[in-house]
N, C-alpha and C positions, 0 to 999 in steps of 0.2 A: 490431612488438614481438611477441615470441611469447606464446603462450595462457597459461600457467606467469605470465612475467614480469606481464603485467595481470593476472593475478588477484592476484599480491600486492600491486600498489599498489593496486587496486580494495577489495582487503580491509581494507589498511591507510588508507586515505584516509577511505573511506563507514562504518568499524566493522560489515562486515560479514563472514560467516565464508568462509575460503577456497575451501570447497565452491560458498559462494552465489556469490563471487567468482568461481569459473572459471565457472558456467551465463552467468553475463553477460556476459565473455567471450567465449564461446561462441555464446552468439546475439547480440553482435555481431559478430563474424568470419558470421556465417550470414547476418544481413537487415539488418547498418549499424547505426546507433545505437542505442542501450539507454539507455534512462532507469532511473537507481537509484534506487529507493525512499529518502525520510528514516526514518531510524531510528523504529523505532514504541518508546511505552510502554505500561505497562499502564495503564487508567484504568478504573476501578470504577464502575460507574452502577446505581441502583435503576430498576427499568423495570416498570410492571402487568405481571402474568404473563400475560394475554393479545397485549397487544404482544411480548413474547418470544418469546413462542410462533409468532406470526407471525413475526416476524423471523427466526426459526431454521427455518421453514417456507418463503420468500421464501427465503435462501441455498442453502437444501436443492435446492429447485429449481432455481438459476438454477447451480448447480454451483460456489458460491464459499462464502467464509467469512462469517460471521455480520461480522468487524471488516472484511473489505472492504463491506459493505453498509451498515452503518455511518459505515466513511469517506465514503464516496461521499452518503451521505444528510446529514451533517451537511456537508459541502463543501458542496455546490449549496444547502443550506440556510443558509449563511454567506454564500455571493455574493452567495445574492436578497437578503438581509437589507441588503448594503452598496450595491446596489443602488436598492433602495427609501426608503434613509437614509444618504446618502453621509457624513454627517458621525459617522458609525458607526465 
């Protein structure tokens, strides 16, 4: 299927936007499957401002975003958790 054609159904399926649709696309035609992110929302959290601080400091570094570091910290903090209490 050409580059054009998948990214409209990639757009239209996952509600993501055309742009985002042809990169993935695109690196799939480059190195095989692409895994599509679920739709993100917003979600508001109070956090001490020394933890943010850090948090925003940790992303800074590591060359990613404050909500990917986030995801990825509250995942593995959700597994261990079912893990630990299966009936969770």
């Amino acid at each position: 299927m050409p580059a054009a054609e998948a990214a409209r159904v990639l757009a239209s399926r996952f509600g993501v936007s055309a742009r985002q649709a042809r990169r993935y696309a695109d690196q799939a035609r480059a190195s095989g499957r692409v895994e599509v992110p679920e739709a993100s929302v917003v979600f508001t959290v109070k956090l001490p401002a020394a933890l943010a601080v850090r948090v925003r400091a940790h992303a800074r570094e590591g060359g990613t975003t404050i909500s990917a570091v986030v995801t990825r910290a509250l995942t593995e903090f959700l597994a261990r958790g079912r893990r630990n209490n299966p009936r969770r």
